[in-house]
C-alpha positions as CSV (number, residue, x, y, z in Angstrom):
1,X,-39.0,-15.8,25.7
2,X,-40.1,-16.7,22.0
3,X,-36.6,-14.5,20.9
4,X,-34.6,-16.3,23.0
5,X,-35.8,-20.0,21.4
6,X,-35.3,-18.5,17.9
7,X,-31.9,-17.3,18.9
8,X,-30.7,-20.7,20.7
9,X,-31.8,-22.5,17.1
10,X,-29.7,-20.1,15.1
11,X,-26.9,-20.3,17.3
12,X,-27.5,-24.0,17.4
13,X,-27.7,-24.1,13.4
14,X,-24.3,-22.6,13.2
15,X,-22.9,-24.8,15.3
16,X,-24.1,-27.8,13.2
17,X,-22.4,-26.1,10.3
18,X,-19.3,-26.0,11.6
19,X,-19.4,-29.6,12.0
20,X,-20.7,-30.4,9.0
21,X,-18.2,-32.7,7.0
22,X,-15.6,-30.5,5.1
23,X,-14.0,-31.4,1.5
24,X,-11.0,-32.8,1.9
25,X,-8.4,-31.7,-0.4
26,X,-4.6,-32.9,-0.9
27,X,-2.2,-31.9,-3.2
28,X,0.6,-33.1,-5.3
29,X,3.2,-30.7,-4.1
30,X,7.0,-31.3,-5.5
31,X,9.2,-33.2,-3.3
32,X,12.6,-30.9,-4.5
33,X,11.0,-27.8,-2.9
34,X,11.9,-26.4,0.9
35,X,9.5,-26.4,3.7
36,X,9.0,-22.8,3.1
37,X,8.0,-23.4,-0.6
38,X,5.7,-26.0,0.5
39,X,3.8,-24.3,2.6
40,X,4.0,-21.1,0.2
41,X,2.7,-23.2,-3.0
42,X,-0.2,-24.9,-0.6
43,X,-1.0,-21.3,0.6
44,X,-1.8,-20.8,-3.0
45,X,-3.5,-23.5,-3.7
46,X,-5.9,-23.5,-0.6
47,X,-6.3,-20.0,-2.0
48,X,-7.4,-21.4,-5.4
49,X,-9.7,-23.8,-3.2
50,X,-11.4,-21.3,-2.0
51,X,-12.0,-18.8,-5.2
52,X,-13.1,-22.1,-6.7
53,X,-16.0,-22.6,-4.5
54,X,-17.9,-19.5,-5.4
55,X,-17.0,-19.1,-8.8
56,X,-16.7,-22.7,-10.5
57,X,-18.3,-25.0,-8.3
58,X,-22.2,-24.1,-9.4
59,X,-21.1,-25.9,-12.7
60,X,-18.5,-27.7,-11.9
61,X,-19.4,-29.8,-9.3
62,X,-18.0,-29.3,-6.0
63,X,-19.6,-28.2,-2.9
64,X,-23.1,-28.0,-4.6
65,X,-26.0,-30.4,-3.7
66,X,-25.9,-33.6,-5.3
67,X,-22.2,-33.0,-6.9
68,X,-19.4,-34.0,-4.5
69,X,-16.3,-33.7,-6.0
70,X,-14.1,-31.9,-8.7
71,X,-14.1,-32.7,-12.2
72,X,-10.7,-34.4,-13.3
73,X,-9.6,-31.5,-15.1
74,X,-6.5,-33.0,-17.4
75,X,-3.5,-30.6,-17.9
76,X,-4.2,-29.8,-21.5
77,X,-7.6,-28.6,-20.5
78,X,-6.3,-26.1,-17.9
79,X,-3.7,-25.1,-20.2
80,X,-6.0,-24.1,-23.1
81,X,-8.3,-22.8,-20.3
82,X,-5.8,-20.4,-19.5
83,X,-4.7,-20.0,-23.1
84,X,-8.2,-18.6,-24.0
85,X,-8.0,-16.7,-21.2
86,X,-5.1,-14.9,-22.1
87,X,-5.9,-14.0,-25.5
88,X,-9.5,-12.9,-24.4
89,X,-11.4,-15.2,-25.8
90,X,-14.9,-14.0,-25.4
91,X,-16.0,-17.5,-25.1
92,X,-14.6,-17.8,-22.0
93,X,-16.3,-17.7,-18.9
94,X,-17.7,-14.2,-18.5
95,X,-16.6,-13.9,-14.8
96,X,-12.7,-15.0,-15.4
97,X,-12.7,-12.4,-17.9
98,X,-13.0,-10.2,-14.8
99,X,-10.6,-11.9,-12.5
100,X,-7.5,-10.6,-11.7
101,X,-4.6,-13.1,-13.4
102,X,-3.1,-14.0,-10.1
103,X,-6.7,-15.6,-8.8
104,X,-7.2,-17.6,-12.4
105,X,-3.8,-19.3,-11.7
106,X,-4.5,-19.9,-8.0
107,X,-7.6,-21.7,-9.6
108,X,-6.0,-23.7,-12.3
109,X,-3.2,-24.6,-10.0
110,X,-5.5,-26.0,-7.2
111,X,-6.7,-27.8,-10.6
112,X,-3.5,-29.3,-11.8
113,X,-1.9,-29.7,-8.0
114,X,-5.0,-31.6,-6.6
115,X,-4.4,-35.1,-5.6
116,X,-7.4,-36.7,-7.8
117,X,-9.2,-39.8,-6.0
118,X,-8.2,-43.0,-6.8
């Protein structure tokens, strides 16, 4: 009986999860571009959302306790982000050293694309 209690208050858990309130993102997505290439370059960019979470966000603030948005990243700093990425700068962050190109510029374009709050 004592299993089935601690398995209806995991299930229960889960549940409350799901419901928990989600970061809400919008994007600045070119008006001149098809339907198709809208929903193309937000495919990317959710996809940069999503690689940002676990490899930015413990020190750049989103998604972690007490920090509730994204820093306001201008473009020159994403460009010489990527920049120093590019030429290997060894003081770059260790782990985008490691990611695959395609996945830094899903990143810096969920960055640069990101309708920033008012």
């Amino acid at each position: 009986m004592r299993k089935i209690y601690v398995l209806l208050a995991f299930v229960a858990l889960i549940i409350l999860a799901q419901c928990a309130p989600q970061v809400k993102v919008e994007y600045n997505i070119p008006e001149n571009l098809n339907d198709v290439q809208k929903n193309e370059l937000k495919a990317r960019l959710d996809k940069g959302l999503q690689l940002y979470k676990p490899n930015c966000s413990g020190c750049h603030g989103i998604f972690t306790k007490g920090k509730d948005s994204i820093p306001n990243f201008t473009a020159k700093q994403i460009s010489a982000y990527k920049a120093r990425h590019e030429l290997h700068d060894p003081t770059n962050h260790a782990f985008a050293m490691k990611m695959p190109p395609e996945d830094l510029d899903a990143i810096l374009n969920f960055l640069l694309l990101r309708k920033k709050p008012d």
